[in-house]
C-alpha angles and dihedrals in degrees: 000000000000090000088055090047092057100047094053086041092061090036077055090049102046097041096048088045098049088056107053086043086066082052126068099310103247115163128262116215119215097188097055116117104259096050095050084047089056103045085047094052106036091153096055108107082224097060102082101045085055089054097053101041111032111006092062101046125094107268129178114246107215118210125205139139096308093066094073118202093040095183089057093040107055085040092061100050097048090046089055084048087050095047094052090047088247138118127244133221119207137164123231101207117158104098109146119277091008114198098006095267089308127134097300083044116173139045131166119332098236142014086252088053093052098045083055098048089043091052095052083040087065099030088065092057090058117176092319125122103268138148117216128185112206122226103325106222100015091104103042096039098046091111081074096075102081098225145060089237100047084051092049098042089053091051081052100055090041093053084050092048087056093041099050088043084051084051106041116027104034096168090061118103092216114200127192123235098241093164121227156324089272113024113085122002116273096239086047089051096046087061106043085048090056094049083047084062104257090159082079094046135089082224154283130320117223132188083011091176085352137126103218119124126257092244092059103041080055095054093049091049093051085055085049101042090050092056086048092052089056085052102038110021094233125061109233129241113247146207112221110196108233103175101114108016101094086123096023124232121347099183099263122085093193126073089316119181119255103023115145133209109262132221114321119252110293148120109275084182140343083274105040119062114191106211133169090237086162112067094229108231100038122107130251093211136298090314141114115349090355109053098141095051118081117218122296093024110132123231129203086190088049089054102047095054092051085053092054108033104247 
C-alpha cells in the first residue's frame, strides 16, 4: 500500500508540473510546506489529493526572520528555480514591528537590521528572473504605528527595500504589498505607495492572504492604478494573490470557514498576474478554524477544506 501511495503521488507530481510548466513557467517549489508534508506522509488518504491540487502548483516561498542566512537562503531557491527554466515568486516579509504585534508578529529589530537583511535579500537574487512582493500588509496597515516618525521611518524603509531590489537584483519584477479590495481607500493607497517608492518598482500586490475576488481586486487595482497615473504619469502592473478566492470574502480574514482555492498561478493580462502569494494550507494564526495552529503551520486539514470548499 505505501508503495502504491507514492507512486500516485509522483504521477501526481509530474503531471501537475508538466503542466504548469506549458503554462506560463512559474516555479514549483518543492520545499514548500505542503510538499515536504506529502512526501512525509505518503499513507495519509489526504495526501494525494494535496499533491495534485495544491503541492504542484506555483506558490509563492516567504522569507523572515525564520529563514536564517538570507542571503543563502533566497540564493538557493532561485538557483533551484533557475535550474528547473522557471521564475520564482518569493516574499520578502521582516520589516520591523510586522504585522503590529498581530498574529505574524516580528521582523527585524531595527531599521539597521532590516537594511542588512534586505541587502543580502536582494543580493541572493542576484541578477537572476525573479518576482518579489515587498512586506504584505506594511503599507496598508501603517496607521497602526502610533507616531508620525515611526510612519515615516517604515515608508522609508520601504522606499530602501524597492530601491536596493532595483539595485541588486535588475532582472526582479519587485511589487509593492497595497492590501486589499476593502482596507484603505484607492486615492489614500496610491499615495502612500508613491511615498513607499513605487517609482522603482514593476508594480503593486493585492489579497495578499486574503479572500477577495478577483473582480473585485481588479476593480480596486484600476482606482488605484488611475490616482498613480496622476502621480506618476503611468498605472502600474500588479500581482493579485488567488490562493484562497475561489468563493470570494466571507467576512473573516483568518482561517474562515468555506473559503475555496482561486485561480491557479498565471498571467490574466500582460499587466495582472494571478499568483498563489498565500501557501494554501498554512495558517494565518490561532484563529477560526484554526485556533490551535500558529501561523505558518501548515495544515492538512487546512488544505483539504480549501480543496473542497468547507
Amino acid at each position: 500500500m505505501r508503495l502504491k501511495h507514492l507512486i500516485f503521488i509522483a504521477v501526481a507530481f509530474l503531471f501537475a508540473t508538466q503542466e504548469t510548466r506549458a503554462a506560463d513557467s512559474f516555479y514549483v517549489d518543492a520545499g514548500s510546506t505542503p510538499a515536504i508534508w506529502v512526501r512525509q506522509h505518503p499513507d495519509d488518504p489526504r495526501a494525494a489529493k494535496i499533491a495534485t491540487s495544491i503541492a504542484t502548483v506555483p506558490t509563492a516561498r516567504w522569507f523572515g526572520d525564520w529563514s536564517g542566512d538570507i542571503r543563502l537562503a533566497v540564493a538557493a531557491f532561485v538557483d533551484k528555480a533557475a535550474t528547473a527554466g522557471q521564475t520564482p515568486i518569493l516574499v520578502a516579509y521582516d520589516i520591523p514591528n510586522r504585522d503590529c504585534a498581530g498574529e505574524s508578529a516580528g521582523g527585524a529589530g531595527d531599521t539597521s537590521a532590516y537594511r542588512r537583511w534586505i541587502d543580502s535579500f536582494s543580493q541572493g537574487i542576484g541578477k537572476r528572473t525573479a518576482i518579489v512582493i515587498v512586506e504584505p500588509d506594511s503599507v496598508a496597515q501603517i496607521d497602526c504605528l502610533k507616531t508620525v516618525d515611526l510612519r515615516q521611518t517604515r515608508l522609508a524603509l520601504l522606499r530602501y527595500a524597492v530601491s536596493r531590489l532595483h539595485l541588486n537584483a535588475p532582472a526582479a519584477d519587485i511589487y509593492l504589498d497595497a492590501g486589499n479590495a476593502h482596507w484603505i481607500p484607492a486615492a489614500t493607497m496610491a499615495a502612500r505607495l508613491v511615498e513607499a517608492g513605487i517609482g522603482d518598482a514593476k508594480g503593486f500586490a493585492l489579497n495578499v492572504s486574503n479572500f477577495y475576488t478577483t473582480e473585485e481586486s481588479v476593480a480596486y487595482a484600476k482606482t488605484v492604478n488611475a490616482a498613480l497615473a496622476d502621480q506618476l504619469g503611468h498605472p502600474e502592473a500588479v500581482v493579485i494573490d488567488t490562493s484562497r478566492n475561489g468563493d470570494g470574502s466571507h467576512g473573516q480574514w483568518c482561517n474562515p470557514p468555506g473559503a475555496r482555492l482561486g485561480e491557479r498561478t498565471h498571467f490574466l493580462s500582460d499587466q495582472i498576474l494571478l499568483a498563489w502569494v498565500k501557501v494554501p494550507g498554512n495558517s494565518d494564526g490561532k484563529c477560526g478554524i484554526g485556533s490551535s495552529w500558529r501561523a505558518g503551520f501548515f495544515s492538512p486539514e487546512l488544505a483539504v477544506r480549501l480543496i473542497d470548499g468547507n
